[in-house]
C-alpha positions as CSV (number, residue, x, y, z in Angstrom):
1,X,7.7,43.8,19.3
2,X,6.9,41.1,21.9
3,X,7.2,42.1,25.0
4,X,9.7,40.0,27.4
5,X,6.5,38.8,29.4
6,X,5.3,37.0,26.6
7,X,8.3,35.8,25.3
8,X,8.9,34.3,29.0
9,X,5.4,33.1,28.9
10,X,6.4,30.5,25.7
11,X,10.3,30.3,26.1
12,X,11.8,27.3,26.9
13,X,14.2,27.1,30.1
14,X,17.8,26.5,28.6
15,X,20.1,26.7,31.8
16,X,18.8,27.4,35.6
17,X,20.8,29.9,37.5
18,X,22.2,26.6,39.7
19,X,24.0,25.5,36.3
20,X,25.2,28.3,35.4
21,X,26.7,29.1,38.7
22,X,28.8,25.4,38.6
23,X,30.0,26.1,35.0
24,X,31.3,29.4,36.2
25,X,32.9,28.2,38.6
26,X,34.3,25.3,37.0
27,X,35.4,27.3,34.3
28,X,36.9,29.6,36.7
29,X,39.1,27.1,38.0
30,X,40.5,26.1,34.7
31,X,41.5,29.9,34.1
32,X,43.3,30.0,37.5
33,X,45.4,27.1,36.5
34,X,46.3,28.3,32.9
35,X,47.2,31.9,34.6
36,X,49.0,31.1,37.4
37,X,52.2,33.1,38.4
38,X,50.5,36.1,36.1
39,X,47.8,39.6,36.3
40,X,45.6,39.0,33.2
41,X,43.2,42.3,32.1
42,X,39.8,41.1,31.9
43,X,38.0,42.7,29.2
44,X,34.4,42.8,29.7
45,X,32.5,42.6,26.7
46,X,29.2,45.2,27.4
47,X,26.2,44.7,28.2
48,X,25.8,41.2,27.9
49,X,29.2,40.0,29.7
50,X,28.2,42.1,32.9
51,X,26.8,39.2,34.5
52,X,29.0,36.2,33.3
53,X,32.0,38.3,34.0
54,X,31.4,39.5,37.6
55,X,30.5,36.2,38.8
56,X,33.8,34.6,37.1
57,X,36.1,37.4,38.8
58,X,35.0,36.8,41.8
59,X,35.8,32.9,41.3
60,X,39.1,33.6,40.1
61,X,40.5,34.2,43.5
62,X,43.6,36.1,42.4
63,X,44.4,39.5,41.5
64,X,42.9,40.6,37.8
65,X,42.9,43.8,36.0
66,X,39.4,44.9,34.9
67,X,38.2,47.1,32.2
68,X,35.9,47.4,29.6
69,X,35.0,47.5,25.9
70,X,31.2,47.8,24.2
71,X,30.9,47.1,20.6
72,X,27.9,45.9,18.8
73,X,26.4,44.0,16.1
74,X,22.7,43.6,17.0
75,X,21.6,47.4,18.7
76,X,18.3,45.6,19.9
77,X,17.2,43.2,16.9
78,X,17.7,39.3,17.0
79,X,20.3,39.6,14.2
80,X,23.2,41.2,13.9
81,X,24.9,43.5,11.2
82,X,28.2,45.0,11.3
83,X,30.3,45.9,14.2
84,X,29.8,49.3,15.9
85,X,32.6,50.2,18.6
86,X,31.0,52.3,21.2
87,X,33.6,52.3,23.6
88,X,37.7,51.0,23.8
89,X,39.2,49.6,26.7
90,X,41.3,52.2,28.4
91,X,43.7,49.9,29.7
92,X,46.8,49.7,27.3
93,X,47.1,46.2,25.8
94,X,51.0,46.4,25.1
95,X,52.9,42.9,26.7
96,X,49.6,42.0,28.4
97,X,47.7,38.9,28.3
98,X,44.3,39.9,27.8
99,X,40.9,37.8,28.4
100,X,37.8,38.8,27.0
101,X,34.8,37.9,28.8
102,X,31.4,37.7,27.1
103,X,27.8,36.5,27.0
104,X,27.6,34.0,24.1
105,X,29.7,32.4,21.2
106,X,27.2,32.6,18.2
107,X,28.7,32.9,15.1
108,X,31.7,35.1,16.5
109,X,31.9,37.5,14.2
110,X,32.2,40.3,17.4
111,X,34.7,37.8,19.0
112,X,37.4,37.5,16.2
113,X,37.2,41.4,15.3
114,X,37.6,42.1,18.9
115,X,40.5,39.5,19.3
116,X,41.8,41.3,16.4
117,X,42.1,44.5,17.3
118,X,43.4,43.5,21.0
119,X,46.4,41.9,19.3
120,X,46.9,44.8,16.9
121,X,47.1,47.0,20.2
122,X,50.4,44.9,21.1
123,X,48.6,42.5,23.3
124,X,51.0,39.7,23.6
125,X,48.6,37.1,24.0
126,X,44.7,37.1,23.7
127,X,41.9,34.4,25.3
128,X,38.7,34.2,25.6
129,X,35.7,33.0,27.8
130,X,32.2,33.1,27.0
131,X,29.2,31.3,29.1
132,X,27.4,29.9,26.2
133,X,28.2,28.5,22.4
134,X,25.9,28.1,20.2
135,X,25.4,25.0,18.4
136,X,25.7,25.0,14.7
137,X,28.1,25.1,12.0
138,X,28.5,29.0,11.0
139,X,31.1,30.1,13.1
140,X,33.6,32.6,11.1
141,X,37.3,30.5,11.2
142,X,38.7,33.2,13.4
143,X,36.1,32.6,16.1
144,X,36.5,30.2,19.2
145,X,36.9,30.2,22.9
146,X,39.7,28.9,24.9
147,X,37.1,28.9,27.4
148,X,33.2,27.8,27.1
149,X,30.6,27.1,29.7
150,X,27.2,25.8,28.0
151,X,25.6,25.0,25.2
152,X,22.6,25.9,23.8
153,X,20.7,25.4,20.9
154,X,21.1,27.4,17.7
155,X,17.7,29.5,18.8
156,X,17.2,33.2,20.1
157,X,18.5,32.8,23.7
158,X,18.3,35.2,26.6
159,X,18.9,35.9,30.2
160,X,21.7,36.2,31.8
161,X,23.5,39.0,30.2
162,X,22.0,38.1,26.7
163,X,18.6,40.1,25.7
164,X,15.3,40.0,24.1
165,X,15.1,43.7,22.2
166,X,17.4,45.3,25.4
167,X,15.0,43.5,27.9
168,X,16.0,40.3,30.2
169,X,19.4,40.9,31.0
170,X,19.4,40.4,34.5
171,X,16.7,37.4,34.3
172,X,18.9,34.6,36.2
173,X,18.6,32.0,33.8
174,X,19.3,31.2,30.3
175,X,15.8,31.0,28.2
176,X,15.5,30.1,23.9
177,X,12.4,31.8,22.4
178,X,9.8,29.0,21.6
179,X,10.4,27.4,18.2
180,X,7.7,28.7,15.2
181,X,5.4,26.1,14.2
């Protein structure tokens, strides 16, 4: 495994924390007008939507319910296989309107199984907002956000919530591992 020095040393700089900081709060005002008169629950998609989701709360400027769910596809490797639930959200979904908050928009395979399962636990209405989408064209149908921040390339990409082998997380910017010769 490379360590996260080296993989800093050759990454390329996607996003700088100043951009991502705008988007959010950009983003953030967009949500406040769709939600207005109304409580969501914010589901925080762990680890990566730590970051992404903090900094959009606190944008929001009014009242949100907060809780959290961890599943996983990836368990430290840059690919991921099936879904592993590792914790539920606590909160009961039943007549809420629920927005999940994560990291990234890849192919969305985590996205539209957690979607599903929100709506099967009587949510009456289920969103989503993730910092990044990744460009290219394998996104399952099921998958999308009603909210998006940035692009970025369809490359390994880390910082910000997102990791290189459960390193970088809290790195302030957005990197892409350098591209193989």
């Amino acid at each position: 495994m490379e360590s996260l020095k080296e993989a800093l040393d050759t990454a390329d700089l996607l996003h700088d924390r100043g951009t991502i900081e705008r988007v959010i709060t950009d983003m953030a005002s967009a949500i406040r007008a769709d939600y207005a008169g109304s409580r969501p629950l914010c589901i925080v998609m762990m680890n990566g939507g730590m970051h992404f989701s903090a900094l959009l709360t606190l944008e929001l400027g009014f009242d949100v319910e907060i809780d959290y769910l961890h599943a996983t596809r990836y368990r430290g490797e840059t690919s991921g296989g099936s879904l592993r639930w590792l914790r539920h959200p606590i909160v009961p979904l039943e007549g809420r309107r629920v927005l999940l908050l994560d990291d990234i928009l890849d192919e969305g395979h985590t996205l539209a199984e957690v979607s599903a399962w929100c709506r099967g636990q009587g949510a009456a209405e289920v969103k989503s907002a993730v910092l990044v989408r990744k460009r290219h064209d394998r996104c399952v149908d099921e998958a999308y956000a009603d909210y998006e921040g940035l692009e970025v390339p369809d490359r390994y990409v880390f910082g910000f919530g997102m990791d290189f082998h459960e390193q970088g997380r809290n790195l302030p910017a957005i990197y892409a591992l350098a591209e193989e010769d």
